[in-house]
N, C-alpha and C positions, 0 to 999 in steps of 0.2 A: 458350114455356117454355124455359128455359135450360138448357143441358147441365148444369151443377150440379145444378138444381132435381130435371131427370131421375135425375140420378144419385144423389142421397138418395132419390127414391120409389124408384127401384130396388133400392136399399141396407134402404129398410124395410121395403119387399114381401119380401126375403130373411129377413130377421129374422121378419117376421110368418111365414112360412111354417116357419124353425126352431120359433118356441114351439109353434104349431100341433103340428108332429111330435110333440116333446118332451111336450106335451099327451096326444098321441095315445097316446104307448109306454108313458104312466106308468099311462094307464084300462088298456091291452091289461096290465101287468106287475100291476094291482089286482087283475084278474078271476083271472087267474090264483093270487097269493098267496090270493083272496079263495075260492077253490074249493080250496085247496091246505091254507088252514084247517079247512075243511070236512073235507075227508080225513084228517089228521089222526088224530084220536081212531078210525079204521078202518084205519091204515096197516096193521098185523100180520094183517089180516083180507084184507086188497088180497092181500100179500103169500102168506099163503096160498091166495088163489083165486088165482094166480100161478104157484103150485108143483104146484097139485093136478093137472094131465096129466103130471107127470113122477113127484110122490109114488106117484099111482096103480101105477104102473108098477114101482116098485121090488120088489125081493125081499120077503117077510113081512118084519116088524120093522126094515128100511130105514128112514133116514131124510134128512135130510139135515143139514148141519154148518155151523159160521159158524169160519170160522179166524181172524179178526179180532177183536179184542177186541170194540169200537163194532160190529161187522157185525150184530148182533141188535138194536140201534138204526139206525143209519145205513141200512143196506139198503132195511128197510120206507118209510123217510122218502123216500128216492132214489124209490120207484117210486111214491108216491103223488106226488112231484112231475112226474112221466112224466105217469101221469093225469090230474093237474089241467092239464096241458097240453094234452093233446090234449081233454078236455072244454071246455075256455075257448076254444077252436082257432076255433069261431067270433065269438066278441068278439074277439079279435086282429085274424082278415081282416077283421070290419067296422070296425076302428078305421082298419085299412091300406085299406080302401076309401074310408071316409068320406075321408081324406087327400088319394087321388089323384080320386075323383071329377068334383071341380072341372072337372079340367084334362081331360075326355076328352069325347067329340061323344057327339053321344046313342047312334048305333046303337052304337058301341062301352062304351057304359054296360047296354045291351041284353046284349050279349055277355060282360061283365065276371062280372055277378052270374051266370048260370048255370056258368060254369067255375069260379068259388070255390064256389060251393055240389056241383057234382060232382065237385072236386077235394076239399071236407071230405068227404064222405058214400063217394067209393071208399076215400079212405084208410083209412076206420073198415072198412071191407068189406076190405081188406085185413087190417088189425090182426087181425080176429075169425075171419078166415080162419085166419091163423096159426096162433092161439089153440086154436083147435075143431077144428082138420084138421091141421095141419101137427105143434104143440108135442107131440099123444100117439103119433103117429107117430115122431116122432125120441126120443120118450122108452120109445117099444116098441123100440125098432131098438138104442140104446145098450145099453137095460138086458141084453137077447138075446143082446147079442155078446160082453159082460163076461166075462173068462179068468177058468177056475176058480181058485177058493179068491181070489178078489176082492172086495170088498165094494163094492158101488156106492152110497155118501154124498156126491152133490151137493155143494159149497159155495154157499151162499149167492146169494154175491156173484156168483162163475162166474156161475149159470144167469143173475141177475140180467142181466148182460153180453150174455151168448146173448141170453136172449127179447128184450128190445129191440133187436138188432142185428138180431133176427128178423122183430118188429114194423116196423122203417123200413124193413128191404127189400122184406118184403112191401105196406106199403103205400106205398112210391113205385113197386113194381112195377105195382101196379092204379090209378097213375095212367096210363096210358098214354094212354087216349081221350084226357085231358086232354093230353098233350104233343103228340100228331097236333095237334089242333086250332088249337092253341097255333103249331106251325110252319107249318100252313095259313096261320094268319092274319097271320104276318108275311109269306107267300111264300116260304117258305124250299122248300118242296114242293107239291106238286099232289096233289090225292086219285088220279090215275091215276098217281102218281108211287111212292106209298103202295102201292097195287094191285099195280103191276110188282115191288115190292123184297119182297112178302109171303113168298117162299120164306127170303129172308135174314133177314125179321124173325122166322120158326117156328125156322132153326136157331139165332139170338140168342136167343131164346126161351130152348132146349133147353141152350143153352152156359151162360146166366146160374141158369136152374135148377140146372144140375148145382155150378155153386157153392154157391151160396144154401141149399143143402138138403143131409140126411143123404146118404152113395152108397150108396142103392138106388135102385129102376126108382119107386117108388111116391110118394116123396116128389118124386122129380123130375118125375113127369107131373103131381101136384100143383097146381105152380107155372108150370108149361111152358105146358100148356092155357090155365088161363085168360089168362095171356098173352097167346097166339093169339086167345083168344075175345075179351079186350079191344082189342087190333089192332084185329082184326073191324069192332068198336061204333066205335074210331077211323073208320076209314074212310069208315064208312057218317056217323055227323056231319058228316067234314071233307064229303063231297059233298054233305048236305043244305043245308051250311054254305054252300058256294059255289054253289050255286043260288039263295039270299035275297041274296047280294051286291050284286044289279042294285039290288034291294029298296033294301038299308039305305046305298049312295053317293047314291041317289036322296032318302032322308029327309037324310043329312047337307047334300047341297045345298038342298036346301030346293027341288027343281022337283017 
């Protein structure tokens, strides 16, 4: 075969693999629009199970406000399109897996599917965490400390802002098993590596809560704990992980 010859199959293997992608992102951007239609006609309804740890909480006859013209449209639309995303969140990685699958050896095809499946499933356990513990906590602690003769009326949009700023912290923070794992398996660390630094990861912990959350003691142990407790589940993976090692170099060779 001739250097040209190669070099067009080269050239078309590359093409073939763009449409492929371009395939892939326009099913992963359907599911989405296609769930996001769904929500739709429940947007104001989203929106108020949304506001209702913070409503809760307000003075009698509190409510909360839209300063923006569009904000009693636009708003509700905004967060139903939040949701339709992270509900579609597994059609996307399976479109991004089916992609790369091809190109990966079996044990690490082994490996692939359970880190996207416990990286969807902490992050929703993060979100709900938020949600149910954290969102009526900071909405008890705000409304509490309000200086008399203040009226506490929300904006919209604000809280809009907060809660999902609220939702990705908290759930890229309860990814953590998944990033241990993650650096195990590139070698980037050793599970006794992880073990040794655990005092520095409880005070990272305690550092990154004390942002991420209201300043009291309550919301910050919150977030701080499970942290640590997730650490924990890291660890104990990465070594379960690297005890199958021997295992799964030995399927990829084939002896």
């Amino acid at each position: 075969m001739s250097s040209t010859e190669s070099g067009d199959e080269g050239e078309q293997s590359f093409i073939s693999h763009l449409v492929e992608l371009r395939e892939r992102l326009l099913k992963a951007v359907a599911a989405v629009m296609v769930v996001l239609l769904c929500l739709l006609p429940f947007a104001n309804k989203l929106y108020g199970w949304l506001a209702l740890p913070l409503v809760s909480h307000l003075p009698q006859g509190g409510t909360m406000i839209a300063i923006e013209v569009i904000s009693p449209f636009l708003i509700p639309v905004k967060f139903a399109f939040f949701v339709a995303l992270v509900l579609a969140m597994p059609v996307v990685l399976y479109q991004l897996w089916a992609f790369v699958a091809p190109g990966l050896y079996k044990h690490e095809k082994r490996l692939a599917v359970p880190i996207l499946v416990s990286a969807v499933i902490l992050f929703y356990i993060g979100c709900a965490f938020a949600y149910f513990l954290v969102l009526p906590a900071v909405a008890k602690f705000t409304a509490g400390f309000a200086p008399a003769g203040v009226t506490v009326s929300p904006d919209i949009g604000k809280y809009l802002d907060f809660t999902l700023l609220l939702f990705l912290a908290f759930g890229l923070c309860f990814e953590i098993p998944v990033v241990l794992l993650i650096l195990v398996l590139v070698g980037v660390v050793t599970p006794a590596q992880l073990a040794e630094s655990r005092r520095y990861a409880i005070v990272g912990a305690f550092v990154i809560a004390a942002f991420l959350t209201p300043p009291d003691a309550l919301s910050m142990l919150m977030l701080a704990i499970p942290m640590c407790v997730l650490y924990e589940l890291g660890i104990i993976g990465a070594r379960i992980l690297t005890r199958s090692q021997p295992e799964q170099r030995s399927d990829a060779t084939g002896t």
